[in-house]
Residue frames relative to the residue before (quaternion, step in Angstrom):
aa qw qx qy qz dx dy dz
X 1.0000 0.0000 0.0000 0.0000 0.00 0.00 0.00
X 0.5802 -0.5428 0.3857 0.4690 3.64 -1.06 0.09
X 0.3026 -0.8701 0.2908 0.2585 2.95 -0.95 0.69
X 0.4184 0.6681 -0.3853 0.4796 3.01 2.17 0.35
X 0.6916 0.3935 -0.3877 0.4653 3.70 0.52 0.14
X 0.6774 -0.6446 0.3244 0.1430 3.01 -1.21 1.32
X 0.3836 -0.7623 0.4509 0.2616 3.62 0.18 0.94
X 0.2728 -0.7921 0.5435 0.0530 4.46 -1.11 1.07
X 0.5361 -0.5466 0.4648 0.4448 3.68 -0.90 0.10
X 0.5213 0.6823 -0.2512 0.4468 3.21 1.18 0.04
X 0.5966 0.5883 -0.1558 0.5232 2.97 1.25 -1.25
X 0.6681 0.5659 -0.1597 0.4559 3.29 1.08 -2.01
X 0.8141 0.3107 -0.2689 0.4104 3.33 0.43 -1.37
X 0.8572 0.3275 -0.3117 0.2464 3.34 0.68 0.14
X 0.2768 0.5848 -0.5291 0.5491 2.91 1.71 1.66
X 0.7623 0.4813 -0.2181 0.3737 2.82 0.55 -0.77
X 0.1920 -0.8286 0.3948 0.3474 3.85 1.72 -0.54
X 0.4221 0.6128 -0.5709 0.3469 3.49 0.45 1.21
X 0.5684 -0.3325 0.5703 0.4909 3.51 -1.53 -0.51
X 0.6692 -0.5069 0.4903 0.2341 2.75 -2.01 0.19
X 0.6877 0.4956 -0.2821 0.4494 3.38 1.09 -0.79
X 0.3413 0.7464 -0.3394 0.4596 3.36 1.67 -0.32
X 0.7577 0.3939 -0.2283 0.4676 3.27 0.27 -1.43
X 0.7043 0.3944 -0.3721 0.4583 3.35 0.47 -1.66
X 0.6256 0.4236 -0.4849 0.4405 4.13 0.32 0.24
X 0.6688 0.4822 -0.4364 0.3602 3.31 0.67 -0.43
X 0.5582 0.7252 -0.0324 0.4018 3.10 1.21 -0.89
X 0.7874 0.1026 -0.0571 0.6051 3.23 1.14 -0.51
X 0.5615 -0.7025 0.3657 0.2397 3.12 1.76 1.20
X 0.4493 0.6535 -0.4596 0.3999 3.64 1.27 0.85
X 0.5915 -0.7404 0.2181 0.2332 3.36 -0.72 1.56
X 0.3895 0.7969 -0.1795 0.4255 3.65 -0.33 -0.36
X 0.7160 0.3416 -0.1957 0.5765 3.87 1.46 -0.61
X 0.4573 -0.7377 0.3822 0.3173 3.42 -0.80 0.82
X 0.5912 -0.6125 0.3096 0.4236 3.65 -0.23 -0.02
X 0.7751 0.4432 -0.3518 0.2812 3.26 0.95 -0.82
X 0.4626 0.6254 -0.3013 0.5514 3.32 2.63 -0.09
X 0.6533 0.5271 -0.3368 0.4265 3.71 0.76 -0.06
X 0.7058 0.2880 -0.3096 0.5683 3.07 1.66 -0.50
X 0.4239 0.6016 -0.4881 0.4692 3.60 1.00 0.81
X 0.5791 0.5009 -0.2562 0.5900 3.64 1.06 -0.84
X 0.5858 0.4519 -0.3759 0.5579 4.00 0.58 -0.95
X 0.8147 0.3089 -0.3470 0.3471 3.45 -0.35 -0.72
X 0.6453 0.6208 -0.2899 0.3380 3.66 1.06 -0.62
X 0.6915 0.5338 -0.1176 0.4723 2.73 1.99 -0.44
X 0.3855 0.6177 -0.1769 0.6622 2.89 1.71 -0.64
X 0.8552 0.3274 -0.1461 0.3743 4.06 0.07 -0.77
X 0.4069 0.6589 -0.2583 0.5775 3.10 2.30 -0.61
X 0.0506 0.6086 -0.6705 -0.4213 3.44 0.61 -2.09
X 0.2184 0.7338 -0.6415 -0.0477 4.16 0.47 0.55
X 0.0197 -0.7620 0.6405 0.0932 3.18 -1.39 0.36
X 0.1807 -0.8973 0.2418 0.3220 3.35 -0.51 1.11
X 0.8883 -0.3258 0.2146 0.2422 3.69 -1.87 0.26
X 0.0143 -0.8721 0.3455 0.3463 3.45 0.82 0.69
X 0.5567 0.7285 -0.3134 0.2474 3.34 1.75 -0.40
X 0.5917 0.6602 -0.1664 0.4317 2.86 1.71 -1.32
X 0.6507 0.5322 -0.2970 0.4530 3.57 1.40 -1.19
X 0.5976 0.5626 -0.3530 0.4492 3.45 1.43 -0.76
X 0.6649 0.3473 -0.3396 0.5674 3.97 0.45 -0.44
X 0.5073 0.5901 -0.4884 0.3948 3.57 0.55 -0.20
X 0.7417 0.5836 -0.2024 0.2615 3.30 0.64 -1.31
X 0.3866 -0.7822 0.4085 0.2680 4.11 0.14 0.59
X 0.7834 0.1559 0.0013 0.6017 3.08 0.87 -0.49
X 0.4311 -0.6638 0.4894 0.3661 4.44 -1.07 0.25
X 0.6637 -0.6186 0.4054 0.1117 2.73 -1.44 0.87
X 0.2190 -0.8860 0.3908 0.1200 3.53 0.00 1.73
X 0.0698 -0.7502 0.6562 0.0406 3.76 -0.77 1.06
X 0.0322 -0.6776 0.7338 -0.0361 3.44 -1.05 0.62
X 0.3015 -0.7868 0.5366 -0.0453 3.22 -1.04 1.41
X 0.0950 -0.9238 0.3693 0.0360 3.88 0.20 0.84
X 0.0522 -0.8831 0.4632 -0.0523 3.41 0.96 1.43
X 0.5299 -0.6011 0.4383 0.4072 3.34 -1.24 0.43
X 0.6101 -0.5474 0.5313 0.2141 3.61 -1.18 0.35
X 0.8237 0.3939 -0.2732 0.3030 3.40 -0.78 0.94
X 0.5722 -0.7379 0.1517 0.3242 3.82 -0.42 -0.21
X 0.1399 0.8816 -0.4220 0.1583 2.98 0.90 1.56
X 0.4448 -0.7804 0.2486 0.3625 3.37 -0.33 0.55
X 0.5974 0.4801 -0.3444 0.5422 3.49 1.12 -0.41
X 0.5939 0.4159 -0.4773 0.4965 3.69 0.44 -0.13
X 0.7151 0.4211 -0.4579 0.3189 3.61 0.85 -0.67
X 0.5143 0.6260 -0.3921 0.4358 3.61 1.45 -0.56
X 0.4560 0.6541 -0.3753 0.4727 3.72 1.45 -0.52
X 0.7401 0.3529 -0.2151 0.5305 3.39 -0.04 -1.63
X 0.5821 0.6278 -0.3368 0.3919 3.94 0.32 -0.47
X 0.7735 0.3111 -0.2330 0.5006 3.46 0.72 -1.52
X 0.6616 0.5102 -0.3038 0.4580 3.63 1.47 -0.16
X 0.4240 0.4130 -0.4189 0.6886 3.77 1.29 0.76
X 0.6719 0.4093 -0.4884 0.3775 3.65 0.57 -0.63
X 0.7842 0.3433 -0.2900 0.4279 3.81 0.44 -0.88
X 0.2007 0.7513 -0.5769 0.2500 3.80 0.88 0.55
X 0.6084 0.6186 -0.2556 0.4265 3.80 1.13 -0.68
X 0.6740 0.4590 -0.0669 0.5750 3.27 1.16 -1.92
X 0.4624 0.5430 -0.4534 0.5345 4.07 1.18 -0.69
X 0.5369 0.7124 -0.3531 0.2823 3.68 0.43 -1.88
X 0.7438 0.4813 -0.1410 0.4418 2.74 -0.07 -2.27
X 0.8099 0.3926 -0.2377 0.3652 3.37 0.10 -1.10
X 0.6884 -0.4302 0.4453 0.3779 3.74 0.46 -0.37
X 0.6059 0.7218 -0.1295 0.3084 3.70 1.59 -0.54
X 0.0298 0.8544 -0.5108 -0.0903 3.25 0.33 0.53
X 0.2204 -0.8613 0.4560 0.0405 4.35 -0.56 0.94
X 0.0246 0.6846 -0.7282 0.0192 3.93 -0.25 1.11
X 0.1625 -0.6409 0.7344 0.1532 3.09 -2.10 -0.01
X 0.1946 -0.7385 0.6334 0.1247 3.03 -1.09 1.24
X 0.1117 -0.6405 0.6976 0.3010 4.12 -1.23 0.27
X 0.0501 -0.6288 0.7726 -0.0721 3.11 -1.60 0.79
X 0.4164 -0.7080 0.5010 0.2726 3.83 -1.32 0.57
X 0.4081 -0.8451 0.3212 0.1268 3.06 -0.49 1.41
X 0.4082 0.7691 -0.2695 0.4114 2.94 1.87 -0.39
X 0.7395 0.3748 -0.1875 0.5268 3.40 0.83 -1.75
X 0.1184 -0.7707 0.4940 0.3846 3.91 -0.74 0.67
X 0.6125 0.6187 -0.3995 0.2870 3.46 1.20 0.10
X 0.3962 0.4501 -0.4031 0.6913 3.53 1.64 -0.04
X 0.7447 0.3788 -0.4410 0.3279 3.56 -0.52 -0.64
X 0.7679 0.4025 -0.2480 0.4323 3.84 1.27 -1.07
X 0.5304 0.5790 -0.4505 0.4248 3.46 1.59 0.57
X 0.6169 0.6041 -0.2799 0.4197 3.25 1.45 -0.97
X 0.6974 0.4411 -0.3575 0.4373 3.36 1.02 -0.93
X 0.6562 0.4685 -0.4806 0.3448 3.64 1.06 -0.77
X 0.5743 0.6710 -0.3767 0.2792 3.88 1.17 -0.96
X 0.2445 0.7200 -0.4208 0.4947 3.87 2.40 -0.04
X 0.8912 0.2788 -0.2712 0.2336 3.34 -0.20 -1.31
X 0.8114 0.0396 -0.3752 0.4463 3.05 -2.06 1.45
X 0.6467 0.3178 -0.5806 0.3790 3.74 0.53 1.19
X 0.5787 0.4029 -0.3281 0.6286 3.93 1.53 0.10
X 0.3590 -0.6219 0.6402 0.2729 3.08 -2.02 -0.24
X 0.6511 0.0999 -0.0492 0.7508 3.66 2.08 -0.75
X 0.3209 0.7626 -0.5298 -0.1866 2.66 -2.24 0.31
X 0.5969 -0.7121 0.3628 0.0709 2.64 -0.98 1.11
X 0.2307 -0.8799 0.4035 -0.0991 3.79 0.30 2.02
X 0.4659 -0.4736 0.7395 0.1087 3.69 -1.07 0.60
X 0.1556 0.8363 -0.5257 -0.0084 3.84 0.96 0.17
X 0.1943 -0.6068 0.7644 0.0987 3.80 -1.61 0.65
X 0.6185 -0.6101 0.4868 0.0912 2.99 -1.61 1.98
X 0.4420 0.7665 -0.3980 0.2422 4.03 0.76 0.30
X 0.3943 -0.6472 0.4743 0.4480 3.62 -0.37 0.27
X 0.6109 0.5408 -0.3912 0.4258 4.04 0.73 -0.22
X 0.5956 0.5248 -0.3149 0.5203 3.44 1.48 -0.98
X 0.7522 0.4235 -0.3081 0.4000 3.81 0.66 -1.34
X 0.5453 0.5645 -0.4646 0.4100 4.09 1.29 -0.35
X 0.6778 0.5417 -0.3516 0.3514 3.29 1.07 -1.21
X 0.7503 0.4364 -0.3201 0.3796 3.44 0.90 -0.78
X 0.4466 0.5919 -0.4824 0.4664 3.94 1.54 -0.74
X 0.4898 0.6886 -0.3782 0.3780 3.71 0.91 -1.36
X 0.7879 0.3644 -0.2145 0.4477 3.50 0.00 -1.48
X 0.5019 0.5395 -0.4641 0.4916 3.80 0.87 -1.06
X 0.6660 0.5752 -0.3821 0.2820 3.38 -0.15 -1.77
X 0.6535 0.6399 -0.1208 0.3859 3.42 1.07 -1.78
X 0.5059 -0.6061 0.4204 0.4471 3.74 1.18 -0.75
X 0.5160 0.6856 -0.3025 0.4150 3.76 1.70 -0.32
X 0.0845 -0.7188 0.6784 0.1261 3.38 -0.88 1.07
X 0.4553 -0.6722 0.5795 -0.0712 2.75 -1.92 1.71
X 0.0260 -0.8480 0.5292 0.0136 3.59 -0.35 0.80
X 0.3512 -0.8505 0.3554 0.1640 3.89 -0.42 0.14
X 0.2340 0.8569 -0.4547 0.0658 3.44 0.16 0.19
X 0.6825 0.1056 -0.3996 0.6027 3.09 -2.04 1.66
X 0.9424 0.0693 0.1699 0.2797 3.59 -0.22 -1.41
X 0.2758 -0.9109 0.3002 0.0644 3.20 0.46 1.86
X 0.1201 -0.6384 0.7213 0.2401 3.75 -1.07 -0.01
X 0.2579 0.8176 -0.5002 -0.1220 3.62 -0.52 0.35
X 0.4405 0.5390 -0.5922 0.4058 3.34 0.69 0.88
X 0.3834 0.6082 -0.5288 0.4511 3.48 1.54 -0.31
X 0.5185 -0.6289 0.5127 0.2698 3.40 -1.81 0.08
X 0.4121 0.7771 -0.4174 0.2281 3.51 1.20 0.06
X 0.7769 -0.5425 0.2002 0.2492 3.54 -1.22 0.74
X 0.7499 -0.0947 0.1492 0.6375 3.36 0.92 -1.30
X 0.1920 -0.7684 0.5781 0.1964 3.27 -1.49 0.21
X 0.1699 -0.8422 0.5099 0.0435 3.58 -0.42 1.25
X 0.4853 0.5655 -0.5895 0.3117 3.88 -0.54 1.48
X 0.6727 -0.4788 0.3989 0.3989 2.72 -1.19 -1.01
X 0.5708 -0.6640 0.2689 0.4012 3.80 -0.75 -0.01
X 0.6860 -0.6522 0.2585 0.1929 3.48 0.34 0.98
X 0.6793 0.3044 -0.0661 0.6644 3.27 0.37 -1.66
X 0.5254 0.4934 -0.4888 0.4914 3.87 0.08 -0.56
X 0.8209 0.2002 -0.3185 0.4297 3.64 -0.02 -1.25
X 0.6512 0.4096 -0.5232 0.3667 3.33 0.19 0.10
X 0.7810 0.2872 -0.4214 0.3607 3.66 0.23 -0.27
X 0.2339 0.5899 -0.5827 0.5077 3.75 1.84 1.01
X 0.7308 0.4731 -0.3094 0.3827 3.74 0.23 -0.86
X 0.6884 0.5567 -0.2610 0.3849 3.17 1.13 -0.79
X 0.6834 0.2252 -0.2782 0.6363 3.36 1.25 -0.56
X 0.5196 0.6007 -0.5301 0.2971 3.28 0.24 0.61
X 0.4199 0.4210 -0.3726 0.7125 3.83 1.70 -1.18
X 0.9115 0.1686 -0.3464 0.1438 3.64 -0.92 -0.45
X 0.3529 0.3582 -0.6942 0.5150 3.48 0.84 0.98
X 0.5961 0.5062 -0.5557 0.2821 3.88 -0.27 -1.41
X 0.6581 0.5311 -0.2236 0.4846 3.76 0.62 -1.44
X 0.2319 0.7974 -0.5496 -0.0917 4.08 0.32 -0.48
X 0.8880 -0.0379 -0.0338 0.4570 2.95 -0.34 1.31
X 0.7169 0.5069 -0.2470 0.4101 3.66 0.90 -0.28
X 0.3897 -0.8761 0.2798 0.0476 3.18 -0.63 1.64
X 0.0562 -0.8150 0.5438 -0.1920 3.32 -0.57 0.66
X 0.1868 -0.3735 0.7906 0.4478 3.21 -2.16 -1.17
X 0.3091 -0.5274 0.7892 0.0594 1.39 -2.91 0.56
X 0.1638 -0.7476 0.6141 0.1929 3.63 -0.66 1.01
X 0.4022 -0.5885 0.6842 0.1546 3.33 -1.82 0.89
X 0.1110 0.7125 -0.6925 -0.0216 3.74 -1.74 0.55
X 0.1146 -0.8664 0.4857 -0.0188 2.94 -1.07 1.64
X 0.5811 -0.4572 0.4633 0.4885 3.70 -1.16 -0.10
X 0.5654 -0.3287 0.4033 0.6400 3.21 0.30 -1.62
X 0.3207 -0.7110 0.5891 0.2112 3.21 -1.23 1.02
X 0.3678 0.5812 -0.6267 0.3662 3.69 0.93 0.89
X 0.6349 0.4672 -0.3863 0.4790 3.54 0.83 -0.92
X 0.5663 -0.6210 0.5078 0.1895 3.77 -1.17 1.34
X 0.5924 0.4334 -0.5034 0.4558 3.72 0.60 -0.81
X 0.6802 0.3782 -0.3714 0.5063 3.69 0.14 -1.63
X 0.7385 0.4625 -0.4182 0.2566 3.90 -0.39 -0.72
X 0.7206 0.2875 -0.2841 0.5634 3.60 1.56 -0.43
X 0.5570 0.5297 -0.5077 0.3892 3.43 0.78 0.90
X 0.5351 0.5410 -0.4326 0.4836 3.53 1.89 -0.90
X 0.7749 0.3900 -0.2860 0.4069 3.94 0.83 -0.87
X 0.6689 0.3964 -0.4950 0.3879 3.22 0.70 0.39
X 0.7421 0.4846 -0.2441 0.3935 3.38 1.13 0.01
X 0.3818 0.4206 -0.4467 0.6912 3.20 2.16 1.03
X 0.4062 0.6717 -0.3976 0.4751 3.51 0.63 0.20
X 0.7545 0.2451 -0.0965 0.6011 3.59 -0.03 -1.00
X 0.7158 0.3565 -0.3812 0.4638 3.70 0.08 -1.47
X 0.7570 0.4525 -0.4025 0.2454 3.89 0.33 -0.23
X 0.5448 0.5716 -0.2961 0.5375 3.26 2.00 -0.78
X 0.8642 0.4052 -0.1942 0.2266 3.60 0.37 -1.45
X 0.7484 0.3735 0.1182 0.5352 2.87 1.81 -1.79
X 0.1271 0.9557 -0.2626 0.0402 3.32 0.71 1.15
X 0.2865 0.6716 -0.3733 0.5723 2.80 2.48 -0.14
X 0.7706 0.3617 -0.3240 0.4127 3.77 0.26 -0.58
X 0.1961 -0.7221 0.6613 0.0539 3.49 -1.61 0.77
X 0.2684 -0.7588 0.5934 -0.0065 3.12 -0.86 1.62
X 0.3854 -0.7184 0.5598 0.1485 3.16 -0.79 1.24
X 0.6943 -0.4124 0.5160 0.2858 3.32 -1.59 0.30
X 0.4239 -0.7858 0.3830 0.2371 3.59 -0.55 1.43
X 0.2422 -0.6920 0.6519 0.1938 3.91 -0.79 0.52
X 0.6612 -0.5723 0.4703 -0.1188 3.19 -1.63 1.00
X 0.5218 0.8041 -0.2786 0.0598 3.57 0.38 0.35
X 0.4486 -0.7501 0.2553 0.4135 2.84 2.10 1.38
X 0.6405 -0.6373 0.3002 0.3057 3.74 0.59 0.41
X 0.5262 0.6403 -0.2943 0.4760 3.32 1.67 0.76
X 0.5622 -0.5949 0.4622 0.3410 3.80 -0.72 1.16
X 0.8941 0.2692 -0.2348 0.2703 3.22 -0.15 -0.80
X 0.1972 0.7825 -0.4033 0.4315 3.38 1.75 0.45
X 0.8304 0.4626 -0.1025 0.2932 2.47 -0.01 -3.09
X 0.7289 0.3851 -0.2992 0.4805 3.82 1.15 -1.46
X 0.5453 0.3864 -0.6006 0.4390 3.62 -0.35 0.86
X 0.8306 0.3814 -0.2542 0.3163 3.66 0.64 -1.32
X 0.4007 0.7016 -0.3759 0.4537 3.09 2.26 0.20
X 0.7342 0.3655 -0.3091 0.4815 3.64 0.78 -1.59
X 0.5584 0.6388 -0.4160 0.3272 3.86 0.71 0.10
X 0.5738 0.3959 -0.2563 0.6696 3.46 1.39 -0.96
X 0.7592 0.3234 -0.3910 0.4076 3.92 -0.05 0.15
X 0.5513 0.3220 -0.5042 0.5815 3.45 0.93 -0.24
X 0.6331 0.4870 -0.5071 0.3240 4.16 0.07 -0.73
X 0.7942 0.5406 0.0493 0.2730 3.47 0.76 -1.30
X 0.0872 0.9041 -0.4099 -0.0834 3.46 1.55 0.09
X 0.5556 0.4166 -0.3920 0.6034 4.04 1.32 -0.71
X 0.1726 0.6350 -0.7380 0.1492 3.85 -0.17 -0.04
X 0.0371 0.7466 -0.6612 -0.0635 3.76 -0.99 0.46
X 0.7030 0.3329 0.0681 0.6248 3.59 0.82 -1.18
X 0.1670 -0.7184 0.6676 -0.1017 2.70 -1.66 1.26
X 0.2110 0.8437 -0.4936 0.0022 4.11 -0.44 0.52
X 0.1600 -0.6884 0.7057 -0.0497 3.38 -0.10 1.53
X 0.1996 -0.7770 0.5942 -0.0569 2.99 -1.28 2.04
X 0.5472 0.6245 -0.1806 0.5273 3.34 2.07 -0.64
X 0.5506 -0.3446 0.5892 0.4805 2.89 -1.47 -1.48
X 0.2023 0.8623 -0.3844 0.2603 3.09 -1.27 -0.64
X 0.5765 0.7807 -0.2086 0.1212 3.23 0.71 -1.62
X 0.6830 0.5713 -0.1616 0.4255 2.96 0.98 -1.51
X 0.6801 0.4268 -0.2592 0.5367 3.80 1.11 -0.97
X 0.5184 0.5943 -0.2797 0.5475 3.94 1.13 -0.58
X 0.5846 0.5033 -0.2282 0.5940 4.04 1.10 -0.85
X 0.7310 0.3967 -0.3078 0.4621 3.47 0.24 -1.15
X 0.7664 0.4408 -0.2580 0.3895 3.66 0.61 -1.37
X 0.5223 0.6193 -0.3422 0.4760 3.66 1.24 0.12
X 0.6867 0.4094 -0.2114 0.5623 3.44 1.03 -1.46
X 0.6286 0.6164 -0.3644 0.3036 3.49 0.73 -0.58
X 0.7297 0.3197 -0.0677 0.6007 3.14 1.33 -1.36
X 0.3656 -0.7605 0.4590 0.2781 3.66 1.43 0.98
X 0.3903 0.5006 -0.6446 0.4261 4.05 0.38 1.40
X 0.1829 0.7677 -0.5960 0.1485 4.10 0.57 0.78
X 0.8655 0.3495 -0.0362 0.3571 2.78 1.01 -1.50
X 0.7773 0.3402 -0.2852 0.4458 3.28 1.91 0.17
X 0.5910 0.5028 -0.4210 0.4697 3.13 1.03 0.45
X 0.4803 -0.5969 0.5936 0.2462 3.67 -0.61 1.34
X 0.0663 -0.8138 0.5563 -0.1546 3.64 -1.34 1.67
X 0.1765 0.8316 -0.5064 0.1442 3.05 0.60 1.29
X 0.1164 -0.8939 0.4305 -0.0443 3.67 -1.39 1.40
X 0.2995 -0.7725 0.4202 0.3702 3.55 -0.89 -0.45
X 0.7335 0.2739 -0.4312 0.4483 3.59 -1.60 1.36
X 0.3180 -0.6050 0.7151 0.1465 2.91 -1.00 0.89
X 0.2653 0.7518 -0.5989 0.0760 3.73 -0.25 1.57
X 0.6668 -0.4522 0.1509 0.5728 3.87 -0.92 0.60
X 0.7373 0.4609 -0.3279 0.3693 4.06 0.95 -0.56
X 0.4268 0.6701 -0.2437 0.5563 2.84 1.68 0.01
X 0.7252 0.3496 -0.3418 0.4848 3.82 0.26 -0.52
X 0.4934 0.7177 -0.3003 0.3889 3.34 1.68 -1.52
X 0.7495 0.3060 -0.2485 0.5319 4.01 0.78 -1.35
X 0.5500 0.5174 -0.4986 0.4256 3.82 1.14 -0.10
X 0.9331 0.0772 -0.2401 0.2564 3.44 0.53 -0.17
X 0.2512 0.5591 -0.5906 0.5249 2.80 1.55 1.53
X 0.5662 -0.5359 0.5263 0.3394 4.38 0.67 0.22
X 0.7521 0.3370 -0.4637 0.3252 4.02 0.20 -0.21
X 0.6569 0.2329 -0.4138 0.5857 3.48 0.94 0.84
X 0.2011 -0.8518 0.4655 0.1317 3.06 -0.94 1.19
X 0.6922 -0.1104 -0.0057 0.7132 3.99 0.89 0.31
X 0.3694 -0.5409 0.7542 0.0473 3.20 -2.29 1.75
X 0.1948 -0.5252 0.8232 0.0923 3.28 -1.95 1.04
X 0.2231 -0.7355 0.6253 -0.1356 3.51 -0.83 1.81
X 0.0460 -0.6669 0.7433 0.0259 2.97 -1.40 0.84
X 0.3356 -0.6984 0.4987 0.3885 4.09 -0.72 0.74
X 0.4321 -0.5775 0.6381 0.2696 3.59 -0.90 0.91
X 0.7152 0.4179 -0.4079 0.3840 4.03 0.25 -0.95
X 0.5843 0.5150 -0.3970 0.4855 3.86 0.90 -1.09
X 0.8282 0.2731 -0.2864 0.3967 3.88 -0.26 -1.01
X 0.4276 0.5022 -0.5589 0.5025 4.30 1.32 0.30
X 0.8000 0.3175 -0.2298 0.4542 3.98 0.54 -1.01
X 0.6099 0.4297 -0.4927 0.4480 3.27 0.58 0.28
X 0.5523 0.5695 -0.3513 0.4972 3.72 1.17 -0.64
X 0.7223 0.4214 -0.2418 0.4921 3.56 0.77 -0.75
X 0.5991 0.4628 -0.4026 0.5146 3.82 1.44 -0.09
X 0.7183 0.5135 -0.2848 0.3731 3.23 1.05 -0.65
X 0.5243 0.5981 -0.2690 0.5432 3.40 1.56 -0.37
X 0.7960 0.3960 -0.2195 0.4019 3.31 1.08 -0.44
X 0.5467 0.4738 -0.4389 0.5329 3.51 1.61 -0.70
X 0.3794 0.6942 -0.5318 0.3023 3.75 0.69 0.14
X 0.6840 0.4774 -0.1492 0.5310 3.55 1.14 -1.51
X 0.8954 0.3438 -0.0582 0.2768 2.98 0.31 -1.43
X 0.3613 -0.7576 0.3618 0.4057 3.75 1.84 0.12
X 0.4461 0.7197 -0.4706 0.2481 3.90 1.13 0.04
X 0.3601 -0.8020 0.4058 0.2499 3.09 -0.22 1.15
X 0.2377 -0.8867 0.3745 0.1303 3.71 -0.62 0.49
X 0.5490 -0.7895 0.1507 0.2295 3.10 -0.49 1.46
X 0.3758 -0.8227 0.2739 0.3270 3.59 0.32 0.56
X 0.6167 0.4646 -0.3865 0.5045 3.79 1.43 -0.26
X 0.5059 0.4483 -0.5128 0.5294 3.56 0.93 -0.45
X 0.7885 0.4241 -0.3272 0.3023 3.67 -0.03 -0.62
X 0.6772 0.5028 -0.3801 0.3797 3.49 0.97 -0.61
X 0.4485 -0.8167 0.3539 0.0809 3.06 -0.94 1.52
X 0.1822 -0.8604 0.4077 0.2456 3.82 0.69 0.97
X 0.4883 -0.6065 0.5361 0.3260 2.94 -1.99 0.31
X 0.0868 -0.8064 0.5815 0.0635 3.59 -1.19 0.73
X 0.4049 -0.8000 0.4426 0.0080 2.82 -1.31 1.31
X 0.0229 0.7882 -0.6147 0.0213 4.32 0.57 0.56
X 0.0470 -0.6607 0.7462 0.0675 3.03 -1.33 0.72
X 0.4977 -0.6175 0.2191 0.5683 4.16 -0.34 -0.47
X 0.4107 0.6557 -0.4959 0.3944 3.70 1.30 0.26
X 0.8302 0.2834 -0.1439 0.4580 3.72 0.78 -1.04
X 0.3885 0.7412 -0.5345 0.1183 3.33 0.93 0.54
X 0.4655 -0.6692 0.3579 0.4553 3.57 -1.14 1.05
């Protein structure tokens, strides 16, 4: 056949010598087909190269496709850049058949977080979770699978959980990016380094705290990493548990905020006039964020684009329906590096 024209179930079912409805069961892995006809249909496909129509699957559909987006709760700034790029693609949802809510839930709690996710089922078809590593968090999501509900992750993975895809970046990479990033800034000059987390229950922060004891223990041995502090991702936590590690700590040198937070960490530096010597290295490039890159008390952002991993979550929610396979470099979410020379 040509091979510029887009292979049909039509096509399929008659390589393959079946009905049409044949296929569409085989196809949607619906029970009921003998085996040695499913692997007639596999190969017919396979020799076709069919792939199917995502447009076509859209009009197919009676009704739009429900996404519900489960952000954490509160005022972080990259979650707000979250909820932001998801109002931005409300247009592009449209187009597609997609209809987009956001739900805030505290990401902290996994039993709030694994009620919220069950309170999803039979008003969505996906969704797409801020997800906490917990065994209450990973039932809630097997729960939804079980249900017919594809589960996507994002920023923060569950992957013993049974859910579909996971959309960020690679964790441990950015933390041991951070790590060699304090120890060139630092050349050669000893000290501590103090660590500030969200919660190391949450898997992103817990594989950024180990990949960045990783390097600082292999490369940078003049330096002593302190024991990580906690500050559920909330300013006014972080600046009390900031001015505690500088009054405790006079060699502080280094500073790695794997969380949020930031803002209260900023204040307790300038307060205790160590802006400018302790080496501050963070995560997101958010608007208060560039603001301390080029005021000098933060000295370089590990970024993740908030707009790339909302539309790649929303492609992935959709090759779910639509069998389009989905390209994995468009999807892989990179690590970025801003210092204030290269801001965009």
């Amino acid at each position: 056949m040509n091979t510029t024209t887009r292979a049909t179930l039509n096509d399929v079912a008659r390589e393959a010598g079946v009905s049409l409805a044949t296929v569409d069961r085989v196809l949607n892995k619906r029970p009921g087909v003998h085996a040695r006809t499913v692997n007639r249909v596999a190969d017919a496909v396979a020799r076709l190269g069919y792939r199917p129509d995502p447009s076509a699957a859209r009009l197919a559909r009676p009704k739009p496709h429900r996404v519900c987006f489960v952000l954490p709760a509160g005022n972080n700034s990259f979650v707000a850049m979250l909820r932001d790029q998801v109002t931005d693609n409300l247009g592009w949802a449209s187009d597609h058949r997609v209809t987009l809510e956001i739900a805030a839930v505290d990401v902290f709690d996994p039993a709030e977080l694994a009620e919220g996710l069950r309170s999803t089922k039979g008003n969505f078809d996906t969704v797409v979770v801020v997800a906490h590593d917990h065994p209450l968090v990973r039932a809630a999501i097997d729960e939804l699978v079980d249900a017919g509900m594809g589960v996507v992750t994002l920023v923060s993975d569950a992957p013993s959980s049974r859910r579909h895809r996971y959309v960020g970046i690679d964790n441990v990479a950015a933390g041991r990016t951070a790590a060699t990033l304090m120890g060139r800034f630092l050349a050669g000059r000893p000290g501590e380094v103090g660590v500030v987390a969200g919660s190391l229950a949450l898997r992103d922060h817990a594989e950024r705290w180990f990949g960045f004891g990783q390097v600082m223990a292999s490369e940078f041995l003049h330096l002593k990493v302190l024991p990580p502090l906690e500050g559920k991702d909330d300013s006014l936590r972080t600046e009390p548990l900031m001015r505690e590690l500088l009054a405790a700590h006079p060699r502080l040198i280094g500073l790695y905020s794997l969380g949020a937070g930031n803002r209260g960490i900023a204040a307790a530096l300038r307060e205790a006039d160590r802006a400018r010597d302790v080496v501050f290295v963070a995560h997101e490039l958010t608007p208060y964020a560039r603001r301390e890159l080029l005021s000098g008390t933060m000295d370089a952002v590990i970024n993740q684009d908030a707009g790339h991993e909302v539309r790649s979550a929303l492609r992935q929610a959709l090759s779910r329906l639509t069998r389009e396979p989905v390209l994995s470099d468009q999807e892989r979410i990179r690590i970025d590096i801003y210092v204030k020379d290269n801001l965009p």
